[in-house]
PLY file of the C-alpha trace (Angstrom):
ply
format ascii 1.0
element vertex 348
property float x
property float y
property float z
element edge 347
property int vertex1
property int vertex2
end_header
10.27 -26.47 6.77
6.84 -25.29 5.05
8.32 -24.18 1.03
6.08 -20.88 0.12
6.63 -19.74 -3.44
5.52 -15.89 -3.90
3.88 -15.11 -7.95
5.16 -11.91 -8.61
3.12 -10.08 -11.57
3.09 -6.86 -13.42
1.16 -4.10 -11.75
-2.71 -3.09 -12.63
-1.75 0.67 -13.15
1.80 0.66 -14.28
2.60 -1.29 -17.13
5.96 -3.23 -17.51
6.50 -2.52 -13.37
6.31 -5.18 -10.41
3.56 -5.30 -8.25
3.58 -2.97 -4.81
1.06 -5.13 -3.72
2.49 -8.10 -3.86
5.53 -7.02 -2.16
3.81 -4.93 0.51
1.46 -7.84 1.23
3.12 -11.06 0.52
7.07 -10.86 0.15
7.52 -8.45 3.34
5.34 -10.70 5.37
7.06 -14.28 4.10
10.13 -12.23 4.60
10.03 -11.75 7.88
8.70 -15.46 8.62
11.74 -16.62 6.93
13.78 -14.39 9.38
12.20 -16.10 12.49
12.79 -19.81 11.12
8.92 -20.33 10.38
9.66 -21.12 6.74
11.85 -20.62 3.43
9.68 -19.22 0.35
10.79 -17.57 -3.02
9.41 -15.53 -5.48
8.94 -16.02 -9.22
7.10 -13.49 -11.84
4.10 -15.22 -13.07
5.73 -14.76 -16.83
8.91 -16.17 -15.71
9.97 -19.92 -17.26
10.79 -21.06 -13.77
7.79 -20.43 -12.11
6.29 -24.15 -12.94
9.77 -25.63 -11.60
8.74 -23.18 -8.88
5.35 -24.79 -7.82
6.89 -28.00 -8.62
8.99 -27.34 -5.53
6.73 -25.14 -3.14
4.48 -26.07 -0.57
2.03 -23.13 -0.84
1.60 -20.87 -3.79
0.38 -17.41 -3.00
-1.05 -15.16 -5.48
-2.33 -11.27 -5.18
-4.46 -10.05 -7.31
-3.32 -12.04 -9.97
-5.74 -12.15 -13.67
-3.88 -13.67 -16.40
-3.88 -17.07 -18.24
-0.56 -17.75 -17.00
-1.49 -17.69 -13.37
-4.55 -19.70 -14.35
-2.20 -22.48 -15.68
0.03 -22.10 -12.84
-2.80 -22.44 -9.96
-4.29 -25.38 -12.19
-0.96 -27.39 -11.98
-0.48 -26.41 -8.30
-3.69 -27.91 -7.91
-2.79 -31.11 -9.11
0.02 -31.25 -7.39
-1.62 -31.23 -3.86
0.02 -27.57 -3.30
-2.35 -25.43 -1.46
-3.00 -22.26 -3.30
-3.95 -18.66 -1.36
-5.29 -15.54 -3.52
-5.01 -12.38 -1.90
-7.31 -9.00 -2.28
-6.47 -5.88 -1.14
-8.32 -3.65 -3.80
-11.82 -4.08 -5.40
-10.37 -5.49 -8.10
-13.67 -6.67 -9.91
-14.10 -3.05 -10.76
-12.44 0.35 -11.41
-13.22 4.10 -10.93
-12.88 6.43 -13.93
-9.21 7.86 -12.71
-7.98 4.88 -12.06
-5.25 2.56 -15.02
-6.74 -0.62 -13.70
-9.94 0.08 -15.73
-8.79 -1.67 -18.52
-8.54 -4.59 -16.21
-12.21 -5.06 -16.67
-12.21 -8.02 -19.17
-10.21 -10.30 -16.93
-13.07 -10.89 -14.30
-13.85 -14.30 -15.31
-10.40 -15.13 -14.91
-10.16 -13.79 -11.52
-13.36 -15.55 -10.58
-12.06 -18.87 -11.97
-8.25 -17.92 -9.71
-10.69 -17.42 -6.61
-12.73 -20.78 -7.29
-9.52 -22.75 -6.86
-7.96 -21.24 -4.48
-7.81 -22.76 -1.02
-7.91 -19.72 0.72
-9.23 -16.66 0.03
-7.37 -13.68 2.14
-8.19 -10.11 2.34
-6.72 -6.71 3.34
-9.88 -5.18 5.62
-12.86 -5.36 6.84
-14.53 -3.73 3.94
-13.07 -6.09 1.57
-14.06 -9.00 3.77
-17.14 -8.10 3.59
-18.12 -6.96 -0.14
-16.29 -10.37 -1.51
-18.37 -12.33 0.64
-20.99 -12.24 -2.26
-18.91 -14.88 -3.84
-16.71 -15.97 -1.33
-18.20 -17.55 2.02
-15.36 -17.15 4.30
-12.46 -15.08 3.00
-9.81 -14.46 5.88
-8.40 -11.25 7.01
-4.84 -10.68 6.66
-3.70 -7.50 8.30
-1.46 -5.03 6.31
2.02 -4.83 8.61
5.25 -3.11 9.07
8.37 -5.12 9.70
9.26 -2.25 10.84
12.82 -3.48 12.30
13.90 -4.10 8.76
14.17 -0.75 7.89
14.20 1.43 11.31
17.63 1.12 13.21
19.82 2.99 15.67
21.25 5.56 14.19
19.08 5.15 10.53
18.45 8.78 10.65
14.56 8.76 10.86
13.18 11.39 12.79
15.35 13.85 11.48
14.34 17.21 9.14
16.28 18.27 6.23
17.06 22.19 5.30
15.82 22.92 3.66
12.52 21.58 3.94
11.58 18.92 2.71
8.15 17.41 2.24
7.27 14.19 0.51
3.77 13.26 -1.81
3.25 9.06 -2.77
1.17 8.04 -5.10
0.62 4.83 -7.70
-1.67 5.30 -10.26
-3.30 8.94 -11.94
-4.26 11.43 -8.23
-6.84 9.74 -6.23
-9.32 12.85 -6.51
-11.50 13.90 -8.69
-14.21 16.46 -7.42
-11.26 17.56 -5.15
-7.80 17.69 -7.56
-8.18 21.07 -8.63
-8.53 22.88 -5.50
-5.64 20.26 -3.74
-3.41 21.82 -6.64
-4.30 25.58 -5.67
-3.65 24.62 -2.29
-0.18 23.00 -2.69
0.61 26.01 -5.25
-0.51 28.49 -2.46
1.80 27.16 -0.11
4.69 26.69 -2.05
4.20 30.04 -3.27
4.35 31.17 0.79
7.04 29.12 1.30
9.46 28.77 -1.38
12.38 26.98 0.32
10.82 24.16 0.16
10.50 20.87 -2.03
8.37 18.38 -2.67
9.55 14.71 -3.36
6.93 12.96 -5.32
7.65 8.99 -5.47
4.96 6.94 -7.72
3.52 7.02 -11.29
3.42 10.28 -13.48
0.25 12.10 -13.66
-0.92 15.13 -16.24
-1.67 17.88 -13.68
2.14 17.08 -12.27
3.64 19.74 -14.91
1.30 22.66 -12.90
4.06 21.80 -9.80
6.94 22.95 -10.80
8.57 22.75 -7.17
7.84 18.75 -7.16
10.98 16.78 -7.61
9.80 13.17 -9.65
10.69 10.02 -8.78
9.93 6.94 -10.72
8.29 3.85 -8.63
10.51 2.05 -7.11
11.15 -1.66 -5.11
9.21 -1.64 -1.91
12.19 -1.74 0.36
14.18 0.68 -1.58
11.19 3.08 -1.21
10.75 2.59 2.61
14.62 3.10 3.31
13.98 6.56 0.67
11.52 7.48 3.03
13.80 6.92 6.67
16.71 8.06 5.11
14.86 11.26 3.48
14.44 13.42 6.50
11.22 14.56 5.73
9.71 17.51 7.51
5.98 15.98 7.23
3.92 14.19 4.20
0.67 14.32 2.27
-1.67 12.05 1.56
-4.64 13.10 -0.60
-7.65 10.86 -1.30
-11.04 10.98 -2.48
-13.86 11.04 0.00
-17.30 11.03 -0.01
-17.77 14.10 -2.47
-16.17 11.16 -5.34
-19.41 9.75 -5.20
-18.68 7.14 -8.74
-15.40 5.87 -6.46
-16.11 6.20 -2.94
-16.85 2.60 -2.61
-13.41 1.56 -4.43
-11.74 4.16 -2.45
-12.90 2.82 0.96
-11.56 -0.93 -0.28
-8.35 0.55 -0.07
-5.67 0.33 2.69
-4.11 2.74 4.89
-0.22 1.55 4.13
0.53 5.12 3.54
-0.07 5.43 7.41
1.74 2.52 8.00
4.77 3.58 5.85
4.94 6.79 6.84
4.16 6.01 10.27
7.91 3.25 10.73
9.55 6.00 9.28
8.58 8.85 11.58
7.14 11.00 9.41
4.33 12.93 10.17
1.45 12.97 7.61
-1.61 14.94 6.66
-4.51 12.53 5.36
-7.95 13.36 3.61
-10.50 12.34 6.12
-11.30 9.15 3.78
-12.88 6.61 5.60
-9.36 4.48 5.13
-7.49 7.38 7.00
-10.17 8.24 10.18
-10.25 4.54 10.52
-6.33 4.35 11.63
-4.99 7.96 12.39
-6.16 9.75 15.52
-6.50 13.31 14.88
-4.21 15.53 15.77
-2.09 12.68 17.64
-0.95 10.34 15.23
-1.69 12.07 11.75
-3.73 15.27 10.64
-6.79 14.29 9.24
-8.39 16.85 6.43
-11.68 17.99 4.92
-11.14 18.03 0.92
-11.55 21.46 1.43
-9.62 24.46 0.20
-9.07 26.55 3.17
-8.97 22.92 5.41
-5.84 21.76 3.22
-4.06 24.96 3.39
-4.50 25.37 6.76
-3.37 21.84 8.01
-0.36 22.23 5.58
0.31 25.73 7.23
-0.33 24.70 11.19
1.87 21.08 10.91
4.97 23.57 9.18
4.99 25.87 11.63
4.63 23.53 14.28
8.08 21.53 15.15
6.21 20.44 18.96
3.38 19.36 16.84
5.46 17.32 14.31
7.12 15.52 16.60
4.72 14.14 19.06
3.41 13.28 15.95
6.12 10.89 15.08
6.59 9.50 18.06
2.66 8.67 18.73
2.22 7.45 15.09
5.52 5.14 15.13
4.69 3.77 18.48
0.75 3.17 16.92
2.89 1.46 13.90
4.41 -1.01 16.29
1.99 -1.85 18.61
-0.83 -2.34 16.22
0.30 -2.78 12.96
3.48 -4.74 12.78
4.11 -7.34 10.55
3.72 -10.50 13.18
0.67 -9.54 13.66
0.35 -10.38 9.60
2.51 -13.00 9.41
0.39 -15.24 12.71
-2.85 -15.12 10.67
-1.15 -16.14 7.14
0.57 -18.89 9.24
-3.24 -20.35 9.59
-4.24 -19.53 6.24
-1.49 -21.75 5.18
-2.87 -24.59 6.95
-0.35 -24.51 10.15
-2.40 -24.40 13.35
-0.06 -22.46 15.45
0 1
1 2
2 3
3 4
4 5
5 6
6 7
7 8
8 9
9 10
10 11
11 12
12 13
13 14
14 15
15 16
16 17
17 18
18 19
19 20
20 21
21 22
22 23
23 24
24 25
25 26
26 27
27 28
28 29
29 30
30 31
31 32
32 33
33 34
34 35
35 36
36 37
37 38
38 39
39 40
40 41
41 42
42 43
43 44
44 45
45 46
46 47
47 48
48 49
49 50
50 51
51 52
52 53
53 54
54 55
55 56
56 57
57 58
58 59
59 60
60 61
61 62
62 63
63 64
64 65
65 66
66 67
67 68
68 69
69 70
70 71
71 72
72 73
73 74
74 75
75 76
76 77
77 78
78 79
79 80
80 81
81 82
82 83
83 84
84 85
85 86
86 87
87 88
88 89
89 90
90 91
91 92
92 93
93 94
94 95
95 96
96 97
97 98
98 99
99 100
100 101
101 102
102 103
103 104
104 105
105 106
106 107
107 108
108 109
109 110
110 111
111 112
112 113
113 114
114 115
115 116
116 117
117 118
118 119
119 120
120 121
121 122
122 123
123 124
124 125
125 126
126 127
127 128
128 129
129 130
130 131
131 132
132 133
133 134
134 135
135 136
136 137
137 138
138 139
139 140
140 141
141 142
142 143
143 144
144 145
145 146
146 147
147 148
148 149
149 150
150 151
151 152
152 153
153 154
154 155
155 156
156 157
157 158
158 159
159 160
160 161
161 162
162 163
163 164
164 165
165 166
166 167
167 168
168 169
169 170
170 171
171 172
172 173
173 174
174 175
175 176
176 177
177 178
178 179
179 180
180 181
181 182
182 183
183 184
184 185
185 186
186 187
187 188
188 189
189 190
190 191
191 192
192 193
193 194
194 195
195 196
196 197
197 198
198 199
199 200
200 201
201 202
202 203
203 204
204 205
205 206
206 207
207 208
208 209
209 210
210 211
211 212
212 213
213 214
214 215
215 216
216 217
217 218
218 219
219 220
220 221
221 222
222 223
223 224
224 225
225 226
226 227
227 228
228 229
229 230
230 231
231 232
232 233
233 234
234 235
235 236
236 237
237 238
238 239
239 240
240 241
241 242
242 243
243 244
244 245
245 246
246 247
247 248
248 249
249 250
250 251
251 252
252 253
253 254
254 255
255 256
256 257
257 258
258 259
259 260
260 261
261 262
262 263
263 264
264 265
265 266
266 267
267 268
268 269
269 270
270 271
271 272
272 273
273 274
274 275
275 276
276 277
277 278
278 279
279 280
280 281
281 282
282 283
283 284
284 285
285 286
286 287
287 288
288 289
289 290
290 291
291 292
292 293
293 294
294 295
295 296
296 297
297 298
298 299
299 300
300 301
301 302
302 303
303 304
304 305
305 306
306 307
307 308
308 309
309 310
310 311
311 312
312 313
313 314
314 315
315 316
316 317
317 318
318 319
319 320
320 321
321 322
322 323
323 324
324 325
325 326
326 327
327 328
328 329
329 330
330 331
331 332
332 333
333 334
334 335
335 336
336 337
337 338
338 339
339 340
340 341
341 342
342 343
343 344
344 345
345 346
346 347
């Protein structure tokens, strides 16, 4: 059976905290290969002693988004070795927009470049990706983002379910996605909170200054991917938001369409029901008015979506039905796990 060892890293945007991406990407998807027999894998931190003792003994060593000297040392020796080494992308990691904590991430492009040059496969999130790193990378391979969905959705889990009172629920890693747009998506949330003051808001991510102006959102520190998901089907959440920059960002539009709907995807196995800005990310993977509620970065657009899907229990749940039946038909995690089969070298 194929050995896959997993480097785990510190994030871009949260210092001294694992990597989302690297669990959302690599550790759920080798996870649920393991399940089904197709192979065994562990994963290491790319700081930890045992990670050489690790690629002594794996197979494949897969990497996301990985910039340090350490990984560098590690890829070089699983080179060597004969192991065959995949680097995944699923952010424009080779630059940052002004909101964004990875900035300072800037000086470790020739390392990332030098990580991509021996790499034996280069894999990527979406389409956009694919094509921007094709600059320096001939024929990356597109690894869909996926839901195991089964892993965290059972009979009788509770998903699907509302709270009272109320409750609603905000995710987000890094500073807010916005920046033409963050004022007037805090008037709006402090409108309707003012209208309807029974209810909460869960935030689960990174702090971020303009979080003190909310004084009905409850903080949550980041958290382990799982533990987050089963937060999420276990919360009972009447609907969620999901902010982003659009078009009027003009300096980060491009970094902002490299991103990935998992938001969707999350919300979506866990039967929530979600209003999205109409990023190109977000009109690319929620049908309007079926799956999701898709936004203007608008004022009177935000409060009026927020208004219409909490007054709206019909609405809401055809909502979580269509979007978790979307989830499972189109974005579950075989779906994933068949393509990184080939990028590992196996041909079926």
């Amino acid at each position: 059976m194929k050995k896959v060892l997993a480097l785990q890293r510190e994030s871009h945007v949260a210092l001294g905290v694992p990597s989302l991406s690297v669990a959302a990407r690599i550790t759920e998807v080798l996870g649920y290969m393991e399940s089904i027999g197709a192979l065994t894998f562990t994963a290491i931190s790319e700081n930890d002693e045992c990670a050489a003792a690790g690629v002594e003994w794996a197979d494949v060593l897969i990497l996301s988004k990985h910039s340090s000297p350490n990984a560098l040392e590690l890829v070089r020796r699983a080179r060597a070795r004969g192991v065959r080494v995949i680097y995944d992308i699923d952010d424009w990691i080779f630059s940052f927009p002004k909101y964004s904590g990875g900035a300072a991430h800037r000086n470790k492009l020739e390392l990332i470049h030098e990580l991509i040059s021996l790499s034996n496969v280069v894999t990527v999130a979406n389409e956009t990706l694919e094509r921007k790193v094709r600059a320096f990378v001939p024929e990356p391979l597109l690894v869909p983002n996926g839901m195991w969905v089964e892993r965290y959705v059972l009979p009788g889990s509770g998903a699907g379910h509302e709270a009272l009172p109320p409750r609603i629920v905000f995710t987000n890693a890094d500073f807010l996605k916005m920046q033409t747009a963050k004022d007037m998506l805090l008037t709006a949330l402090q409108v309707f909170f003012l209208r309807h003051p029974d209810y909460v808001l869960d935030f689960y991510g990174d702090p971020f200054p303009e979080m003190f102006s909310l004084p009905f959102l409850h903080f949550t520190n980041r958290m382990p991917y799982t533990d987050y998901m089963r937060a999420l089907v276990s919360g009972s959440y009447q609907f969620a938001i999901t902010p982003l920059g659009g078009d009027e960002d003009a300096e980060a539009a491009e970094f902002n369409a490299c991103k990935n709907p998992f938001k969707y995807l999350n919300y979506g196995a866990a039967q929530v029901p979600g209003i999205y800005s109409s990023a190109s990310i977000y009109t690319g993977s929620v049908a309007d008015g079926k799956t999701g509620i898709l936004v203007e970065n608008d004022f009177h657009a935000w409060v009026d979506a927020l208004e219409t899907i909490a007054g709206d229990a019909t609405l809401r749940q055809r909502i979580r039905r269509d979007a978790f039946d979307d989830v499972m038909k189109h974005h579950h995690v075989s779906r994933s796990a068949e393509v990184l089969r080939r990028a590992m070298g196996d041909s079926a």
